[in-house]
N, C-alpha and C positions, 0 to 999 in steps of 0.2 A: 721571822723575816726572810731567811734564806729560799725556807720552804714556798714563800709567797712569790721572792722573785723566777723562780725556776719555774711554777708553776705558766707562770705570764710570758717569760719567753716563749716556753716551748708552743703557746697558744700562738704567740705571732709565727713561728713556725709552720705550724698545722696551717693556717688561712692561706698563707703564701703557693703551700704547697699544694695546697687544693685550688687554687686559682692558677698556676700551672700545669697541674693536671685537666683542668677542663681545657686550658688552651690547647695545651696538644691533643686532646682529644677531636677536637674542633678540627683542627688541621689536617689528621690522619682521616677525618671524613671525607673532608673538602676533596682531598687527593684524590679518593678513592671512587669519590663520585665521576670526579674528571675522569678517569683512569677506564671505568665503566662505561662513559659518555663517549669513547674514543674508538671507531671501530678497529677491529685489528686488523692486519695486512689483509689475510683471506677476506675477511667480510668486504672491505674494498674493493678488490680485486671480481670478486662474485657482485656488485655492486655495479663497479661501472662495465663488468660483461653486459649485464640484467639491460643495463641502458643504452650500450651499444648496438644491442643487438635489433635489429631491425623486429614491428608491430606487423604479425601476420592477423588477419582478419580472416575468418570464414566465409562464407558464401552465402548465409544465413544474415550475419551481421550488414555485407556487402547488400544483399537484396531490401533488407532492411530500410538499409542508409538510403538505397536506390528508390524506394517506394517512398519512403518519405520526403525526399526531396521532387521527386514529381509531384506527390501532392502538393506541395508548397507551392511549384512551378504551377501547377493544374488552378491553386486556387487563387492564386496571383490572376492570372488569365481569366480567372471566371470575373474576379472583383474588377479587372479592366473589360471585360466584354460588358457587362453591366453597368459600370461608368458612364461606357458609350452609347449602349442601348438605351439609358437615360436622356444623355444630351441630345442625342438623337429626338428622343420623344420631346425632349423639352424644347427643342429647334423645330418641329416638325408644326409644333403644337402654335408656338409663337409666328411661324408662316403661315399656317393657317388663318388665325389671329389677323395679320395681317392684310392678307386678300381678303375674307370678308367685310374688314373697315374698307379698303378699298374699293370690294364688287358695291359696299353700302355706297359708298359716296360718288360712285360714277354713276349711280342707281337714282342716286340724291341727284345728281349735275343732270341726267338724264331728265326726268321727273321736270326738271325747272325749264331744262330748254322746250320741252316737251307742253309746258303751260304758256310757257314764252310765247312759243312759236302759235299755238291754240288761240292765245290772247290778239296777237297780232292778226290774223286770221279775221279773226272776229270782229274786228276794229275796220280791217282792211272789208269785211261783207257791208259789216256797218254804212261803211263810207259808202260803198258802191252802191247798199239800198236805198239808203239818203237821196245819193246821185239820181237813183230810177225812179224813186217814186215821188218827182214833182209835182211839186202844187200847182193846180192852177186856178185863177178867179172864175168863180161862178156864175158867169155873164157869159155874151155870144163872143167879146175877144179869148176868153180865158177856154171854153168847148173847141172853139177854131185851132188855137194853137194845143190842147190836148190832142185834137184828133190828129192834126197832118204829124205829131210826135208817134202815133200808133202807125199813120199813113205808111211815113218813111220806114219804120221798124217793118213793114209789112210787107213793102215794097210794093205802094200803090200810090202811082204818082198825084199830085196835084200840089195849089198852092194858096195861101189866106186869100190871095184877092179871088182868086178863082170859086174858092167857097164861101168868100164875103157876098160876091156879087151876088152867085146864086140863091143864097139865103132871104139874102134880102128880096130879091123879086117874089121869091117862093113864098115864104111867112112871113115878113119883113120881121123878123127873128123872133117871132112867136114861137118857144118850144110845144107848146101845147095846140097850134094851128089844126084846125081839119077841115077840108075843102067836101063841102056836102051836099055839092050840087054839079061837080062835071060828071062824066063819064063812068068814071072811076066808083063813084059814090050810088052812081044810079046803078052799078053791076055789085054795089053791096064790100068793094072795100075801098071807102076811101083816101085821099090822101091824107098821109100823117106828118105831124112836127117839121122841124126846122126846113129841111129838105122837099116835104111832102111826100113819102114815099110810102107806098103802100104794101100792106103786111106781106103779103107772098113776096114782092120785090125784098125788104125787108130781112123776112127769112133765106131767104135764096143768098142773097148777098154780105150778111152776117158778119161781123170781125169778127173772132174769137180773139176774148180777153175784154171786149166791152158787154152794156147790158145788153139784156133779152127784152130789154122794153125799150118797143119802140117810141116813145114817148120822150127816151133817153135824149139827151142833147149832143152827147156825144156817138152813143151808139148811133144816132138816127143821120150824124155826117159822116160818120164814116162808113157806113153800110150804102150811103145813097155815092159815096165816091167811090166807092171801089164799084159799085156797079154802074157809072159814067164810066169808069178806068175801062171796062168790059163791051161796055155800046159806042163810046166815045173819044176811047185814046185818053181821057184826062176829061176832071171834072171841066177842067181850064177852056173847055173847048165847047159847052154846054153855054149857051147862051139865050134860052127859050125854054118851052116845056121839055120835057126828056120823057 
């Protein structure tokens, strides 16, 4: 029994003591670390000289620094010249753009006044040929007032009763009249149509703008008026043979 208790103490003994030995072993580290972690005077002292001390750079380094930042500067400046040269184009482009809709549509407003104006034109010849080119009845009133309309235009006087009356003496308004027995007829031209006038008188005295036949109703008074206008002063004043 004795021997069993001594045994037993001295075991709780041993543990105790081995679990204070590793604590202080622990500790004696722990210091030691710290202690190694701690610069010592000189190392500080060399320390904050080190940091004190003003950063000298070479001329190597300095050129360096120096070219590298131009570049940067350089290509800053290229990426905004470029920028520019862009909007530039993209403004120049969009103006263009623009004037062309616009040369199209003044081109377009042109064009329109331009048929406008053609149209009107046309309308106004229209009218006016309308105007000129009266009708007249196909009878001896509707030839009378044709011709003294060419008369006037011609500026050869006379006037309906003046070519009324004569007419009637002369063919009593036979267009197709031919006198085949005076003077005239026996020397081989006789007298013709409305008037009675024959073909060399005729020809000589001619309107230009009626027909070339003498036969014509209108050509045949206005040719034998302008040649009274010539012997006579005026058909108006023809009151006999002529």
């Amino acid at each position: 029994m004795p021997e069993n208790t001594t045994t037993s103490g001295h075991s709780r003994m041993s543990t105790r003591t081995r679990r204070l030995a590793i604590a202080a072993a622990a500790t004696l580290s722990a210091a030691a670390l710290a202690f190694t972690l701690v610069p010592s005077s000189n190392e500080r002292t060399t320390s904050e000289a080190v940091s004190a001390a003003p950063v000298v750079f070479s001329q190597e380094q300095l050129k360096d620094v120096k070219a590298s930042v131009t570049d940067q500067l350089a290509g800053a400046t290229v990426k905004a010249e470029a920028a520019a040269a862009k909007k530039k184009a993209v403004d120049a482009a969009a103006a263009k753009k623009k004037a062309a809709a616009k040369k199209k549509a003044a081109a377009k407003a042109a064009k329109a006044r331009k048929a406008k104006q053609a149209a009107s034109r046309s309308a106004k010849r229209a009218a006016l040929k309308k105007a000129a080119t009266k009708t007249y009845a196909n009878n001896l009133d509707g030839w009378i007032r044709e011709s003294l309309a060419i008369m006037a235009n011609k500026g050869i006087p006379g006037s309906y009763n003046g070519l009324y009356r004569n007419i009637m003496r002369e063919s009593t308004g036979n267009p197709n009249a031919v006198n085949g027995w005076d003077v005239n007829a026996q020397n081989g031209t006789p007298s013709i149509g409305l008037l009675q006038v024959i073909q060399p008188t005729f020809n000589a005295y001619h309107v230009s703008g009626t027909s070339t036949n003498i036969y014509n109703p209108v050509a045949n008074i206005t040719a034998a008026a302008n040649y009274a206008a010539d012997k006579y002063g005026s058909i108006d004043n023809v009151n006999g043979a002529y």
